[in-house]
N, C-alpha and C positions, 0 to 999 in steps of 0.2 A: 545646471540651473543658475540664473544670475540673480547674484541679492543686491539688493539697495538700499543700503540705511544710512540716514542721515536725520537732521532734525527739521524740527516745523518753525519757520523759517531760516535767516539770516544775521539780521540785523540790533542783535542784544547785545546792547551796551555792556551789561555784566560780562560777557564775551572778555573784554579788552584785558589782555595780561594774561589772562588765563589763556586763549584762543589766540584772540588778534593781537598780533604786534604792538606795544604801547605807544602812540601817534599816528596809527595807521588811518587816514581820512576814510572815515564810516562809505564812502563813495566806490572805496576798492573790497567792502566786506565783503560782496558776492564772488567777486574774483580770486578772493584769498580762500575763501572758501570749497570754490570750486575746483583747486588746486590740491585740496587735501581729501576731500570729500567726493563719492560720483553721484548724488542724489538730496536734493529737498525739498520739504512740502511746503508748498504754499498756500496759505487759509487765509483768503482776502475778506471773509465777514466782518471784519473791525474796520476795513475800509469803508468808508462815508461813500466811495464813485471807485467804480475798477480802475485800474492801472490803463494808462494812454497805450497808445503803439507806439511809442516811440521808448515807454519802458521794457515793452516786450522784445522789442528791437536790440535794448539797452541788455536784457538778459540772455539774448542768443547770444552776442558778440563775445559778452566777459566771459562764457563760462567754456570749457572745452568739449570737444564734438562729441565726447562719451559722455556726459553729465547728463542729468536726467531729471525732471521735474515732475509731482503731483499737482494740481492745481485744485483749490475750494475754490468752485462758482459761487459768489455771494448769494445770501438768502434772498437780496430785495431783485437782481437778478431773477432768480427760481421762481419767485413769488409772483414775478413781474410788477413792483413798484415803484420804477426806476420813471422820474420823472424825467420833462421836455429834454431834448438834448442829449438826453443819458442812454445807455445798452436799455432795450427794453426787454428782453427776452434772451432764454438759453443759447438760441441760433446764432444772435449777435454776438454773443459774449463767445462763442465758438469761433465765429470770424474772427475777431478780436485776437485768437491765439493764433491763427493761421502761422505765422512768419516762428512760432515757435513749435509746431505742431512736433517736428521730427521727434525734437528732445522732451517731447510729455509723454508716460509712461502711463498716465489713466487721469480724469478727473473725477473729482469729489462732488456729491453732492448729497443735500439734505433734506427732507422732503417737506414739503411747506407743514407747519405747526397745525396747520385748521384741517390737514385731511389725514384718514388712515386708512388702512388696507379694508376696512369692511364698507367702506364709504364710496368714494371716488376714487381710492387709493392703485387700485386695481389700474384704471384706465390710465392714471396721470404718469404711474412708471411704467407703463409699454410705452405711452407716447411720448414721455422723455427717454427711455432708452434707445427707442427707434429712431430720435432726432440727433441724438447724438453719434450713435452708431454709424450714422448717415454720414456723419462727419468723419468719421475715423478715426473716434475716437474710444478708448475702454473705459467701461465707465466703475467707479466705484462708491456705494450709497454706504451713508452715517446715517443709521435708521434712530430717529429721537422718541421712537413711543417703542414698547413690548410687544406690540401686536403684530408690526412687521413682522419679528421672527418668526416666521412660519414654513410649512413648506409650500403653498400657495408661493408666498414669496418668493424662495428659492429655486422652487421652477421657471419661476420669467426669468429672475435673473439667469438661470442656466437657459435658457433660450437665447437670451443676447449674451453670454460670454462673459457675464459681470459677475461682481464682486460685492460684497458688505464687508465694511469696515470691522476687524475684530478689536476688540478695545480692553483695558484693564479697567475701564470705569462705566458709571452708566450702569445700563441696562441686565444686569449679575445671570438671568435665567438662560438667555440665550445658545442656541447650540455653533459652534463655531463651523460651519458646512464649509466645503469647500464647491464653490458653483461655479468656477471658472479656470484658468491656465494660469492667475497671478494669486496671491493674497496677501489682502495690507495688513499690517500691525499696526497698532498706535498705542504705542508705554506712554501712559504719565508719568511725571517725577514723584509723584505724590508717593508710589510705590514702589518704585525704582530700587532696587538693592536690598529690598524687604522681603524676608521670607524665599528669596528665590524664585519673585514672581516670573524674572526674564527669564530665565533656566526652565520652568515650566513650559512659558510659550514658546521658548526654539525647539522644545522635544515635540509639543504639540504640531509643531509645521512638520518638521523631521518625519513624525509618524503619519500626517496626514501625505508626505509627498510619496512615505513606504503606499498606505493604500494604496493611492492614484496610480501607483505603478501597478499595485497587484488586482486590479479589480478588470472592469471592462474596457475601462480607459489604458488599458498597457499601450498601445498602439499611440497613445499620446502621452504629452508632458508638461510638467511646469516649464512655463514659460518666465516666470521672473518672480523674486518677493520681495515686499516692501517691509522695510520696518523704520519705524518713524519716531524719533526719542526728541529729549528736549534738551539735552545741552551736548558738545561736542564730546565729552570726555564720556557721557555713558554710548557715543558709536563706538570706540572701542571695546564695553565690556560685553555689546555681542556679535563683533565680529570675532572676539574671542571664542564666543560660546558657537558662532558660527564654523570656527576653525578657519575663516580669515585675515589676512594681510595685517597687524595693527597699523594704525595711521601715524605718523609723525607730525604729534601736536607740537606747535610754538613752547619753547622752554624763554621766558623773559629769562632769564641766566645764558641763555647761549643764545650766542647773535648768529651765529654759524647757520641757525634752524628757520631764517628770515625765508619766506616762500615769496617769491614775486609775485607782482600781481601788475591787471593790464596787460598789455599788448609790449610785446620783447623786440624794440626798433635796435638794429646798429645802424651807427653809420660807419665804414670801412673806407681809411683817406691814407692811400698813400704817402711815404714821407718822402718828400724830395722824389718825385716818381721821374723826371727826366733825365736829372744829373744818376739818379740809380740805375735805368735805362743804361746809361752810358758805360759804368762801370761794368754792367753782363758785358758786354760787348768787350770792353777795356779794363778788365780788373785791375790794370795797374791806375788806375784813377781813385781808388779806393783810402780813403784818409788823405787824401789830397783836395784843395781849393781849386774846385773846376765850376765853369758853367756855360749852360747852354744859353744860345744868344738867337734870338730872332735878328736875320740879317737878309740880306740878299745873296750876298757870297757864300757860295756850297766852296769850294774850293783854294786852296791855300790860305794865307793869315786872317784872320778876321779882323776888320779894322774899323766897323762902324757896324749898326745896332742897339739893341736893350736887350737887357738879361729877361729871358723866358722864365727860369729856375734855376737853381745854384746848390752846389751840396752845405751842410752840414758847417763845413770845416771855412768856408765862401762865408756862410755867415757870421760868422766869429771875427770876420773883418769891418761888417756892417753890411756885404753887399745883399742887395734883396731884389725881388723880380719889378720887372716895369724900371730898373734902374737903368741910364743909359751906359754906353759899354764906354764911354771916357770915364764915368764915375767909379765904376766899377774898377778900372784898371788904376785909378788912380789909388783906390782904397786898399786893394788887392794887386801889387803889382804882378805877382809871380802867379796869378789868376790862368788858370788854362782853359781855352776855349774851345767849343764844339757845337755846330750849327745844330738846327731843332730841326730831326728827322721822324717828324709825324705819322708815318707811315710804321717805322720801326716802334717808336713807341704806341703805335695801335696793337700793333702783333702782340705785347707784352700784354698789354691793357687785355685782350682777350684772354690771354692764356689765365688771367689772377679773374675777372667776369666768370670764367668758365670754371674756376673754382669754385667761388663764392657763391655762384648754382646750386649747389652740392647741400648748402648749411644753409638755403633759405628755403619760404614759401612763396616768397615773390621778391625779386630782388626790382630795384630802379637805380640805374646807372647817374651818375647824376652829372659826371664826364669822363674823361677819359683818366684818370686817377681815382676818383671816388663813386662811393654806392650807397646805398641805401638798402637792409634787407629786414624785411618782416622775417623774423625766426619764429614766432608764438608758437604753431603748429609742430615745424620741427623741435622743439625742444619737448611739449607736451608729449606728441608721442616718443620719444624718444626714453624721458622717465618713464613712460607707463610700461617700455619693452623691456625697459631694466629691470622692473618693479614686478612685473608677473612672471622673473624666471629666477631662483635662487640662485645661478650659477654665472659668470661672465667670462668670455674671451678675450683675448688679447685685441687690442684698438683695433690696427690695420693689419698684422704678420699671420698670413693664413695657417704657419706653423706653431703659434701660439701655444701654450696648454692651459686648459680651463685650469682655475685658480679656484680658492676655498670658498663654499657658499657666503653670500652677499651682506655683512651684518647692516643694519641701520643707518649708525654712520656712515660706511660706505658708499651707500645708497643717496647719501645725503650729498655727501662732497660729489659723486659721476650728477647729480641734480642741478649743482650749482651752474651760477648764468656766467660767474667767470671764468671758468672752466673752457665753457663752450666757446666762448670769446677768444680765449685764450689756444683753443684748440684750431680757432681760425688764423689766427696769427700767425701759430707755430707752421701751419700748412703751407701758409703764403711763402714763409722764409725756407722752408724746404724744398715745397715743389713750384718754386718759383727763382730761380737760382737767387735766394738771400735776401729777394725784397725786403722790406721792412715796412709798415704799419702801423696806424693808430687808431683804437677802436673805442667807439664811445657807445656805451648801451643805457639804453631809458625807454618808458613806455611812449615818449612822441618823437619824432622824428626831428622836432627843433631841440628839444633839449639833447638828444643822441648826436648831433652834430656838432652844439656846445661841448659834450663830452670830450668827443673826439680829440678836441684842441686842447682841451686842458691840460696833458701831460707830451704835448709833442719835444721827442720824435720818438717812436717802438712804445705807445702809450697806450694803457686801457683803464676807462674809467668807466665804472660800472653807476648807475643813480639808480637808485630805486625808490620806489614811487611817493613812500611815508617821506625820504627824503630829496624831493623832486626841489619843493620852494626853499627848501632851507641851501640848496647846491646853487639853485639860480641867484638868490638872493643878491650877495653883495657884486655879484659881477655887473659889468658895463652895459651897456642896451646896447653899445653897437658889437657883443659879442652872438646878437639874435642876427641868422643869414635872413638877410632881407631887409632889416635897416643901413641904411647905408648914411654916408657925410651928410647929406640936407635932412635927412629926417634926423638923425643923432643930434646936430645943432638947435632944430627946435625940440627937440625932447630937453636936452640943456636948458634952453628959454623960458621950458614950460618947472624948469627945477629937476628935472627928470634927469639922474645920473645912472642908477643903477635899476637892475631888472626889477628887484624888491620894493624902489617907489615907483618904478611901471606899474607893478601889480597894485597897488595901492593906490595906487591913482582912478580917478571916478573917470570911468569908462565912459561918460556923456561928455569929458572935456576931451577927450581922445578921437570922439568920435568926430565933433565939431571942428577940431583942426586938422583929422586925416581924414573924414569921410568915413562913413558907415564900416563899409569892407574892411580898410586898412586899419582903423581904431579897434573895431572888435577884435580883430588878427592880432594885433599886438598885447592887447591885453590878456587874451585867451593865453596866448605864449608864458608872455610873461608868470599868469599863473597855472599854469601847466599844465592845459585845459585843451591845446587845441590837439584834434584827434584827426588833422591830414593822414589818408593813409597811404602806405605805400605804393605806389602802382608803376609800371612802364613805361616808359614816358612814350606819350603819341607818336614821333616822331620818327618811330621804330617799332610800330604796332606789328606784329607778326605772332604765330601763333606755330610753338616747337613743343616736340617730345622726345625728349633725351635718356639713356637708359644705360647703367656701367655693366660692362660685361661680366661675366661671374669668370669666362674663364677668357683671356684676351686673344682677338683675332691676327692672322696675318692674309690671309686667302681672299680674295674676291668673291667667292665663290658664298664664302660662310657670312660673310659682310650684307654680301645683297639679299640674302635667305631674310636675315634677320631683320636688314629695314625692312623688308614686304612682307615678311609676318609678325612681327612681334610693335613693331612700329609705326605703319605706314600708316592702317587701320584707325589707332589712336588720334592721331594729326586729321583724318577724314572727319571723322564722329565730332571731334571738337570744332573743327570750320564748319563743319554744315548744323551743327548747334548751335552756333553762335548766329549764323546766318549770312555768312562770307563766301563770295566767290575770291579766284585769288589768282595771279599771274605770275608769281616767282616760285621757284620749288627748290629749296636749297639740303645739302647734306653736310653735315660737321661731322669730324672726325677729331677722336684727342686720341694720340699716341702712348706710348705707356710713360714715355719722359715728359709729357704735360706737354708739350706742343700741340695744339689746336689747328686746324686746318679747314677751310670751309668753300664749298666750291655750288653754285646755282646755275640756272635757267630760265630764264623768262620768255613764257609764251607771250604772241603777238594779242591775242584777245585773250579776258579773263575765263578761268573755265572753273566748273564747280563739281567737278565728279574726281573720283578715287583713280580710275585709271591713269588719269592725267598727271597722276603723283606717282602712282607705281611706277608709271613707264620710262619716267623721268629719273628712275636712282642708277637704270645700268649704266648708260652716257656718262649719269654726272660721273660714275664710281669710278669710270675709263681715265677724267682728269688727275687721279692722284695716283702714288705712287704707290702700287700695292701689287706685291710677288712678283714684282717685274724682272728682267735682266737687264745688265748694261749691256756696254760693245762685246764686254770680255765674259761675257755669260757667267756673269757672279752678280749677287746680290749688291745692288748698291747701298751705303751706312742707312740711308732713312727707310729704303724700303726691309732693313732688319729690324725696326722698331715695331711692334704690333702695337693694335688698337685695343684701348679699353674703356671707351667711351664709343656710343653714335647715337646720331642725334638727326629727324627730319625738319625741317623748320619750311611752315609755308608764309609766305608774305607777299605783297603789295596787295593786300587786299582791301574789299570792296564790298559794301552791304547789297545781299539781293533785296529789290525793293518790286515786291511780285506786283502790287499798284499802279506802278509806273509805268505811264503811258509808252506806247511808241512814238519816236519821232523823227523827224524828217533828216536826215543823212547830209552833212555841205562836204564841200571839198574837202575839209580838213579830217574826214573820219577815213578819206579815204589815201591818205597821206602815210 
């Protein structure tokens, strides 16, 4: 059975030091919350108008995909008094939650003040059970008069599957029935730690879940319970009594215990990624003043050009990229040169992409050295797997020995976001023959990109969110990607130096000398507000399912099994959900030394069925090099490498648009 406790709401200021982080902007409360906590209630009666969609919107995003809501439908709602304009009725206000529906676990409500069960009462909760139920929703009633409780009552309710609120205040006579698969609790503080009222009600649930098994219901179960308190520190004292998890409240004494909150951006920028390039190839270039030169000449001395990139060691003389190559050798004479082989440095570029896969939920390349990666997800689940099992294994050595159950601490530091950052780093310089890295993590994607640069080169700087404007503050506005020389100079003109008078600056003067878009953009920046998220870039729109071996391939045979069952499938469901016909159909392959390999075919017209993907992996799997022989009937070096990645990837696609007329054919279709 799954329990949920947490409190009835968020956002109490009393909260701050005890709870929230002291500076934490009240805007991250739900999100810091929902980090520590899987569940809260929300009782919008004190609300004068229900919450927008775009709050509801607001509260799917911050919170993570386990999190769980109760909601109280307002009285004037229920009542239906909701003047012009406003939700008139339950149904709407049920609309209204549509986009959060997944994560609500029942809503609340309370039956109008003017009726009661020997009156109207009878007809008004069938037909609000029935409308809600319609909706798919559970429903749970706060009955305000004695007369409710009845068994009259608790039979509709056990017709629709619902619940009454059991409560420590109120109504004293009441019998605590169980009429459904869930039951709510709601502790006041008024009694909270008195007498052992809590301890009472978990033996009360305890015993009521013993019945439920041993009666006519064995065949069924609880399905989940609520219990609802009012300040964070009394959810500990009963998941105590629950014999659950305790939770890891903020200690203002230990900075250690900071929970992020927001959306977890890196941006990942390689350092010097050409001149690096060069040394895989030439390790003897390593600590040495070298660089790559855009030129024309592939072929003996280079003698004209600009520097593309330059290592490390190049720059300690002054030379820097876009410099022309007389300047450079002027400044550097003993400067060594190596033309820019694009091709080579793509191969790299994929192999560190096809990592960086791995530690995101959607990565955006943003060239061929840098990325962009939404981790939110990955890192949530990621704690939560640490978090429901006392014991851990060793990182990646499948020969590992489980180690001593998990203390607190520990749990705390495998949580941390630099860690994870740090754990991307280390990977790159590993399985990447030594690249090196600069990683900048924040909840926006502009301030992660500022990061990034901050400590270059092998740099990570972590921001987090309480300290977003105070990190942007004194630096320069042209350190925001996207201001460039002509806007920096009128930012100058307008007194505009650093990020901290951007933010400060009245967004109507911003607007009037960049225009709408651009002015908003920079100020939102500036105050660490704008919420770009990461996506794909169109350019390269395709749609792949990647999968790491558990145990790695070398055989053709065992290769082609697995794309056509375990992967091909996936890649279909997803194009024909989205609603894509598609004419390329390509296979990756990573080797077990991180080499990436990827090979396609493009049919002449686009086709939209499964076959046309299956039948396409033996062919492609014939291009690469797997259990082949050479001349001399031995294994050649790469075909001894096995596979432990594959991956199908379909692209050039194209929306089915079933509307769309037919039309007349010219010479060019048939070209």
């Amino acid at each position: 059975m799954k329990y949920y406790v947490g409190c009835s709401g968020w956002k109490n200021q009393s909260w701050v030091r005890d709870f929230y982080p002291a500076g934490l902007d009240s805007k991250y409360f739900l999100s810091y919350y929902s980090k520590v906590f899987n569940f809260v209630h929300v009782d919008l009666n004190d609300n004068p108008i229900p919450p927008s969609s775009l709050t509801i919107q607001k509260w799917l995003e911050e919170t993570p995909d386990d999190f769980r809501f109760s909601i109280t439908i307002p009285w004037y709602v229920v009542e239906e008094r909701c003047g012009s304009g406003k939700i008139k009725n339950i149904g709407e206000f049920l609309e209204l939650l549509t986009p959060l529906q997944d994560k609500i676990l029942c809503i609340m409500i309370s039956p109008p003040k003017t009726i009661s069960l020997k009156d109207e009462g009878r007809n008004w909760i069938e037909k609000t059970l029935n409308e809600c139920t319609c909706y798919g929703y559970s429903v749970v009633f706060d009955f305000n008069k004695p007369s409710w409780y009845q068994d009259l009552t608790y039979n509709i309710l056990k017709k629709y599957a619902s619940s009454f609120v059991w409560s420590d205040t109120g109504y004293k006579g009441y019998y605590p029935a169980v009429t459904s698969d869930f039951i709510f609790l709601k502790l006041s503080s008024s009694t909270f730690g008195k007498n052992n009222d809590e301890t009472r009600w978990i033996k009360l649930i305890k015993q009521k879940e013993n019945e439920f098994f041993s009666t006519e219901t064995k065949n069924k179960k609880f399905n989940f319970v609520v219990v609802v308190v009012n300040t964070p520190d009394n959810i500990n004292s009963i998941t105590g009594l629950l014999n659950l998890q305790e939770k890891q409240l903020y200690n203002s004494q230990d900075q250690s215990t900071f929970l992020w909150t927001g959306k977890v951006i890196m941006h990942v920028d390689m350092d010097a990624f050409f001149p690096a390039c060069e040394e895989i190839r030439d390790p003897s270039l390593r600590g040495k003043a070298h660089a790559v030169i855009m030129t024309p000449e592939s072929k003996g001395n280079i003698t004209r050009g600009a520097v593309a990139s330059c290592s490390y060691e190049a720059r300690q003389y002054g030379v820097r990229s876009a410099m022309s190559l007389l300047k450079a050798k002027e400044l550097c004479p003993h400067l060594i040169l190596k033309p820019v082989d694009k091709q080579y440095y793509g191969q790299i570029s994929r192999q560190v992409m096809t990592l960086l896969e791995d530690y995101a939920d959607i990565i955006e390349k943003a060239s061929i050295d840098e990325a962009y990666l939404d981790c939110t997800n990955k890192i949530i689940s990621y704690i939560h797997s640490i978090s429901q099992f006392s014991q851990i294994s060793g990182d990646s050595d499948e020969n590992a020995e489980v180690v001593e159950p998990v203390s607190k601490k520990k749990i705390q530091k495998l949580f941390s976001v630099e860690d994870y950052a740090q754990k991307i780093k280390n990977s790159i310089k590993e399985q990447c023959n030594g690249l090196v890295c600069s990683v900048g993590v924040a909840p926006t994607k502009s301030a992660a990109k500022i990061a990034s640069a901050y400590k270059k080169p092998d740099g990570l700087t972590v921001v987090y969110s309480q300290n977003l404007l105070q990190f942007l503050e004194s630096m320069e506005v042209n350190k925001i990607s996207g201001i460039g020389l002509k806007t920096n100079q009128i930012l100058k003109e307008m007194g505009i130096k650093t990020i901290g008078q951007l933010a400060k600056c009245d967004v109507q003067n911003l607007i009037e000398r960049f225009g709408k878009k651009n002015g908003l953009w920079m100020w939102h920046v500036a105050n660490g507000q704008d919420n770009e998220p990461v996506l794909p870039r169109e350019d390269s729109i395709s749609i792949s399912t990647e999968k790491t071996l558990l145990t790695p391939y070398k055989d053709k045979k065992s290769i082609l099994e697995y794309l056509v069952n375990e992967i091909a499938d996936d890649v279909y469901k997803r194009v024909k959900g989205k609603g894509y016909e598609f004419k390329t159909v390509g296979i990756k392959l990573v080797r077990s030394n991180f080499v990436l390999e990827t090979r396609e075919t493009t049919f002449s017209t686009y086709r939209d069925d499964k076959e046309s993907i299956t039948s396409a992996l033996e062919p492609l799997l014939e291009k690469f090099h797997l259990d082949k022989m050479n001349d001399n009937d031995v294994f050649s070096e790469i075909d001894s490498i096995s596979i432990r990645k594959l991956g199908i990837k379909v692209s050039n696609l194209s929306k089915i648009d079933k509307e769309k007329l037919p039309y007349q054919k010219t010479l060019f279709d048939y070209i």
